[in-house]
N, C-alpha and C positions, 0 to 999 in steps of 0.2 A: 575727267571721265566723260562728260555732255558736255565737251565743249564744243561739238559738232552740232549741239543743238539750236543753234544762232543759224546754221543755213536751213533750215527747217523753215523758220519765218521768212529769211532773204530771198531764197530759190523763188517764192511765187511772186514777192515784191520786186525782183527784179523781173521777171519774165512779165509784169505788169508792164513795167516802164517800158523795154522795149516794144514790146505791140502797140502801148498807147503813142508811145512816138515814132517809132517805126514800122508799125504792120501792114500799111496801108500798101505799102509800098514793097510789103513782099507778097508769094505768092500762099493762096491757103492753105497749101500743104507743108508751106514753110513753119507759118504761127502758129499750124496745129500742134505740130511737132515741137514748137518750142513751149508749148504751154503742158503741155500732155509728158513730154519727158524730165519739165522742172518737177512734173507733181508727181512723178515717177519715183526720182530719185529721194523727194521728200515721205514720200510712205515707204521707202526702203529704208530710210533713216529713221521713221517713226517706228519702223516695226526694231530697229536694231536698238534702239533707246527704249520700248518696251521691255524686250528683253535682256537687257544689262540690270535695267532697274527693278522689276523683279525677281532676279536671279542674285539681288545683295542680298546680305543678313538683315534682318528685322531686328529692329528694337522691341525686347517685351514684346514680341509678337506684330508691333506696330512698322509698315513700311515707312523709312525715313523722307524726309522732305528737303529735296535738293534744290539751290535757286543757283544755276551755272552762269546768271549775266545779270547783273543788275546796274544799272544807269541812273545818277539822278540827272534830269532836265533842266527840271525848274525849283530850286530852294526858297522857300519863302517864309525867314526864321525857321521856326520847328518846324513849321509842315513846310515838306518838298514833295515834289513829285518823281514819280521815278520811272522806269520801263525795264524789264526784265523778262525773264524766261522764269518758272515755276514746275519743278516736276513733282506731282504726287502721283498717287494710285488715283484718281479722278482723271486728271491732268493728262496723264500717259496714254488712258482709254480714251477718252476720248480724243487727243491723236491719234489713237489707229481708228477709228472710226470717220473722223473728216477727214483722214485721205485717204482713207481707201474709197469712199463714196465718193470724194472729189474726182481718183482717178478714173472712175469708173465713167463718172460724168464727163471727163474731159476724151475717156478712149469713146465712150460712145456720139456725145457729139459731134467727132472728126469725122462721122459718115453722116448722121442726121442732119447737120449743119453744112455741110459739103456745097454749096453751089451760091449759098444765102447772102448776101449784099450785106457787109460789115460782120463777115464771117472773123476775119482778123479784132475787130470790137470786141465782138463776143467773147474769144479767147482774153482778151486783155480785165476785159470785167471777171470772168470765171475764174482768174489768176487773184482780182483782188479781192473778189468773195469769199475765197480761200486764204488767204493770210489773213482779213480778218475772223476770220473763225478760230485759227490757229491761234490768233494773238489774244482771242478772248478766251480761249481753254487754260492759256500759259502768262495770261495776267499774275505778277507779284506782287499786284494791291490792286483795290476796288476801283482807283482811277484810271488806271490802264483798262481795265474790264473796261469801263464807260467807254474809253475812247475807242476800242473795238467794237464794243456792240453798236456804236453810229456808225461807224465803219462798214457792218455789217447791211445794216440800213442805208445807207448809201448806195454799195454795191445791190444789192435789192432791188432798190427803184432804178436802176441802171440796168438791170438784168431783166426787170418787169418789162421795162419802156422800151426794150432792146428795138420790137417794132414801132417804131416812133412813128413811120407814115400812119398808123394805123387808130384812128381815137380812146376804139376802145384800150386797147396796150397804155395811152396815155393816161387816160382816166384810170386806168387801176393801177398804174405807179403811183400816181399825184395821190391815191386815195391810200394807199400802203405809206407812203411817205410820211404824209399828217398825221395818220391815226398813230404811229409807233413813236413821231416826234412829242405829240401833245403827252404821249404815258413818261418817254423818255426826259421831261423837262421834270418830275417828278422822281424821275428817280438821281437826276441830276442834282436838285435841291435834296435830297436825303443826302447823297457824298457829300456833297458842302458842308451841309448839315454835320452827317458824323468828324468830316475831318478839324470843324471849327471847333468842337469840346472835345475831340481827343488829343490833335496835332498829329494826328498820320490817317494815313490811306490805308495801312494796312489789315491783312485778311486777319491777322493775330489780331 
């Protein structure tokens, strides 16, 4: 039934990779368009995977908990790591919420951003700010959250720094960078932590 919910993640991680390897070399209104219509079609599917999924039956009143892709990676004895997709009532709101403000971001950009030197960049970073957001809503264990939320951070200091001629731009990436890194090593040692006395990652 969401099995269509794998291009939801794919759509902005692919439209990443092209612009980052190929945008340069198209013109602005080319990468606008490809970045702005991938995020198009993924809030047309987040709104349509909204509502399938609160238009099932509930359990006991409870909406059910759907996980339509699950991957393991990397096994290591009991604990593995895995990558997947997760639909709850949490999960689903907030997919219409990061794309619709993603798309919002990326139709208004295509004119505010219109003339700007690494105007193609820009789209390529705003594509993978967005999948990682996505991938941190629709984490199916705590390790996947982690590896999105650097994700998220990464693109961050990439979007901060976007004006790189610029010091101050520099200085308040480098200083977002550190401070979310030095929290995130701590929340990195708590996953270890929990997955070394349980043997999983997961949110149950």
């Amino acid at each position: 039934m969401f099995s269509y919910t794998i291009f939801i993640m794919l759509l902005p991680l692919l439209s990443f990779i092209i612009l980052g390897l190929a945008g340069m070399k198209m013109q602005h209104k080319v990468a606008g368009l490809i970045g702005t219509c991938s995020l198009a079609i993924v809030t047309v599917l987040s709104y349509l995977c909204a509502f399938q999924y609160f238009s099932l039956d509930r359990v006991e009143g409870v909406y059910q908990t759907f996980v339509p892709y699950n991957f393991t990676w990397l096994p290591l004895g009991n604990l593995h790591f895995d990558l997947g997709i997760l639909l709850d009532p949490i999960s689903v709101m907030m997919l219409i919420v990061i794309s619709t403000v993603s798309l919002m971001v990326h139709i208004y950009s295509f004119g505010y951003m219109h003339g700007e030197k690494g105007f193609q960049r820009y789209y390529a970073f705003l594509s993978l700010f967005t999948m990682s957001m996505l991938g941190l809503v629709l984490a199916t264990n705590i390790f996947q959250m982690y590896m999105f939320w650097e994700l998220v951070g990464v693109s961050s200091y990439l979007l901060i720094g976007f004006y790189y001629p610029l010091k101050p731009a520099i200085a308040a990436s480098k200083k977002a960078f550190i401070v979310t890194r030095f929290a995130d090593m701590f929340f990195l040692i708590g996953i270890l932590t929990f997955g070394y006395f349980t043997d999983s990652f997961s949110f149950s």
